[in-house]
Residue frames relative to the residue before (quaternion, step in Angstrom):
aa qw qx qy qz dx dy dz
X 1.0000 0.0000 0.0000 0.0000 0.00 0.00 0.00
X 0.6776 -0.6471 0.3303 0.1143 3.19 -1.39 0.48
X 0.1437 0.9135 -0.3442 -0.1623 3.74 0.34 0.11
X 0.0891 -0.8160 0.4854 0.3010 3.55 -0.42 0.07
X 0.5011 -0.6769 0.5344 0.0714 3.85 -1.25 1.32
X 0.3526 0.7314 -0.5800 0.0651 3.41 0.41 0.64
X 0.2595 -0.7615 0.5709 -0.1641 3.21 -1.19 1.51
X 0.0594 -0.6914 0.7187 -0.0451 4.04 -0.62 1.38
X 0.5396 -0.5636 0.5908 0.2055 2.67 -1.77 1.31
X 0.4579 -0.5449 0.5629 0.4201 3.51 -1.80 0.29
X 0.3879 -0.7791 0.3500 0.3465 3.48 -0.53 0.00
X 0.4885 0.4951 -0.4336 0.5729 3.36 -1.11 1.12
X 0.8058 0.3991 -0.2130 0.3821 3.87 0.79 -0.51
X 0.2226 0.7754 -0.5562 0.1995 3.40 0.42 1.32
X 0.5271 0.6013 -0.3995 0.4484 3.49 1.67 -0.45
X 0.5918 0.6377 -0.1956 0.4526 3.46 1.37 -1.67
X 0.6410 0.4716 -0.3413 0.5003 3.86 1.32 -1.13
X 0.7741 0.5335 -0.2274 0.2539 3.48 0.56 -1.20
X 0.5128 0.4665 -0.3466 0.6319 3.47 1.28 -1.19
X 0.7260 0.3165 -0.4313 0.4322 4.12 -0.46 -1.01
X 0.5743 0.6671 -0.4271 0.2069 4.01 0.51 -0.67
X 0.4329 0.5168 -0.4841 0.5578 4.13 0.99 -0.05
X 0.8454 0.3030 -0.3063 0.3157 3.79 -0.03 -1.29
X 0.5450 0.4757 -0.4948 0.4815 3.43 1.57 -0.24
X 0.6161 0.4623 -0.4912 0.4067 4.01 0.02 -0.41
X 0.5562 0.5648 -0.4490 0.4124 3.65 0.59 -0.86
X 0.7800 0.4976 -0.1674 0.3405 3.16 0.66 -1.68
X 0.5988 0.4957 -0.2663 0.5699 3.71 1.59 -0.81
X 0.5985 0.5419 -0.3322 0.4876 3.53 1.07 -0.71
X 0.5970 0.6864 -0.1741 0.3770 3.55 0.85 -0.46
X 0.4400 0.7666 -0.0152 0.4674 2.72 1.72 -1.77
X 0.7314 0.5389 -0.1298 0.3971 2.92 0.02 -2.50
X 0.8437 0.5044 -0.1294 0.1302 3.34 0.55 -1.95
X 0.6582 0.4118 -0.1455 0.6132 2.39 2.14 -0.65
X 0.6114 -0.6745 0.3266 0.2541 3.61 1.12 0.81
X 0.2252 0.7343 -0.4680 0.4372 3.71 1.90 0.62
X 0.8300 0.1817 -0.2325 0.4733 3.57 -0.23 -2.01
X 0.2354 -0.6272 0.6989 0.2506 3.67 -1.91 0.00
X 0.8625 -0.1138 0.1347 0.4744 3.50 0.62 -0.39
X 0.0300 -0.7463 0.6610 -0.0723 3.30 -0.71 1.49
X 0.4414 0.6717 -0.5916 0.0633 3.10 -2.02 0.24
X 0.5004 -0.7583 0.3017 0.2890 3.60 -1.07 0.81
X 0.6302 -0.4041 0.5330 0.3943 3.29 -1.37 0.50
X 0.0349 -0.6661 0.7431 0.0542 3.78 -1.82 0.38
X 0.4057 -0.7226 0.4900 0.2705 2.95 -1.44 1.71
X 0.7226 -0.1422 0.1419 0.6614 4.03 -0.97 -1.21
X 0.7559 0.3481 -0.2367 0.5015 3.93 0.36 -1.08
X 0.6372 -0.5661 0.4431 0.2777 3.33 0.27 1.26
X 0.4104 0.6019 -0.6312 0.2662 4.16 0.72 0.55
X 0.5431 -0.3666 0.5536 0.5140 3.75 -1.55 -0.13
X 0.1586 0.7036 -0.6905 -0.0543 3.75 -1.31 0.04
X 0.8697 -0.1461 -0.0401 0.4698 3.81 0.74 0.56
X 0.4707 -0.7751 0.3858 0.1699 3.58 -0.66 0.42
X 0.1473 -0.8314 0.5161 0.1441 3.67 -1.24 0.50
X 0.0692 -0.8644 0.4949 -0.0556 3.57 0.28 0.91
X 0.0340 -0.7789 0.6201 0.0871 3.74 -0.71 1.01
X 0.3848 -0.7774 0.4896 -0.0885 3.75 -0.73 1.21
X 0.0662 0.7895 -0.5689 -0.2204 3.39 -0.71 0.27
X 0.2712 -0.7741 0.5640 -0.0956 3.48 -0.94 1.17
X 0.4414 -0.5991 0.6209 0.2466 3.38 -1.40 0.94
X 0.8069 0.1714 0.0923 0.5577 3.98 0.80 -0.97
X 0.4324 -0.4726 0.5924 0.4887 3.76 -1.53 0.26
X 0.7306 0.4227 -0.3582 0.3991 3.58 0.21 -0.90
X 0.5849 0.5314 -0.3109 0.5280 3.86 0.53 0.17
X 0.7049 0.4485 -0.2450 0.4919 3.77 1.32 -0.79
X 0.5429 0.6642 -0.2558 0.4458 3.12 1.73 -1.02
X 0.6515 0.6173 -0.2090 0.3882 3.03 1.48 -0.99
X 0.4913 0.6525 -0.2381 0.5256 3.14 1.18 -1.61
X 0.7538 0.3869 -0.3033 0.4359 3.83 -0.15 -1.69
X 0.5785 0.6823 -0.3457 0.2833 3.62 0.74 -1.21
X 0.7550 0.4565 -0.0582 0.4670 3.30 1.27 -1.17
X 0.4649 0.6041 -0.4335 0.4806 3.78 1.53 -0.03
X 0.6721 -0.5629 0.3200 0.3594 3.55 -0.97 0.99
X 0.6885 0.6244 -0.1961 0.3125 2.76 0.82 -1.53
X 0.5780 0.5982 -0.2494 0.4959 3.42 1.06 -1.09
X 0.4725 0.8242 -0.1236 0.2865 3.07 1.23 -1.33
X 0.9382 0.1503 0.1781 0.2557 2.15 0.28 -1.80
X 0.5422 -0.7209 0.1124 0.4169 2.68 2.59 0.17
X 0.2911 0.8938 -0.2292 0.2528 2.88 1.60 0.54
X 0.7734 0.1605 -0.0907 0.6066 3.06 2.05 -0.69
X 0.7305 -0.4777 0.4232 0.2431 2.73 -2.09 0.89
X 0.8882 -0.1224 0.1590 0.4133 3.02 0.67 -1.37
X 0.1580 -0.8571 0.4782 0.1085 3.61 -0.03 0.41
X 0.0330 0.7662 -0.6400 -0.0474 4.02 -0.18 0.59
X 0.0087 -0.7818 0.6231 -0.0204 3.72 -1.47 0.76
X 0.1530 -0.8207 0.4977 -0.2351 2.80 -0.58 2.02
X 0.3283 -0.6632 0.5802 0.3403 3.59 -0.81 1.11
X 0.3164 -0.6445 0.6943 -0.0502 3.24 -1.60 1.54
X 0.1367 -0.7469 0.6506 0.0137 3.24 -1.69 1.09
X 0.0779 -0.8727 0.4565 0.1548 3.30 0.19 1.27
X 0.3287 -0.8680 0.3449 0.1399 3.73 -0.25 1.48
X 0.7252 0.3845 0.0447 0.5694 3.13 1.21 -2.17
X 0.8994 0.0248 -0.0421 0.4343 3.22 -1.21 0.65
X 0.2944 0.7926 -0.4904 0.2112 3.78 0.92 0.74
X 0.2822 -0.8579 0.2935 0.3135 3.37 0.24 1.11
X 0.6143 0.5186 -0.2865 0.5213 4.23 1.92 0.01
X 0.5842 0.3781 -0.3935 0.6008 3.40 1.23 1.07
């Protein structure tokens, strides 16, 4: 199943996003290889900065995705406020249908 990772910065922490942001790509790159993530990238506040992130996952469980997010630097590293994880149905433009 499918999850989506949606994740708000705390606020103030774009310095905190950027310095941790190599080990999160490593870590999303990873992902990829093993055929887990489908699609990452960050939210943008008004001035076009990153402020938080949307990651879609594939997972055996919510409690297995939970896992998955647990382990992204970023998370890690406190970077967010908040982190919601929701089974996702990817209808339109899915590129394995």
């Amino acid at each position: 199943m499918l999850y989506a990772v949606i994740c708000n910065d705390k606020p103030e922490s774009l310095d905190l996003r950027m310095s941790t942001r190599p080990d999160h790509v490593a870590f999303l790159t990873d992902l990829n290889d093993r055929g887990i993530l489908k699609m990452a990238g960050p939210f943008l506040d008004d001035n076009d900065k990153p402020c938080g992130s949307l990651v879609i996952i594939e997972a055996d469980s919510k409690q297995s995705a939970s896992e998955i997010a647990a382990g992204d630097p970023y998370a890690r590293a406190g970077l967010f406020a908040t982190v919601d994880i929701r089974p996702y149905s990817w209808t339109f433009n899915n590129p394995e249908t």
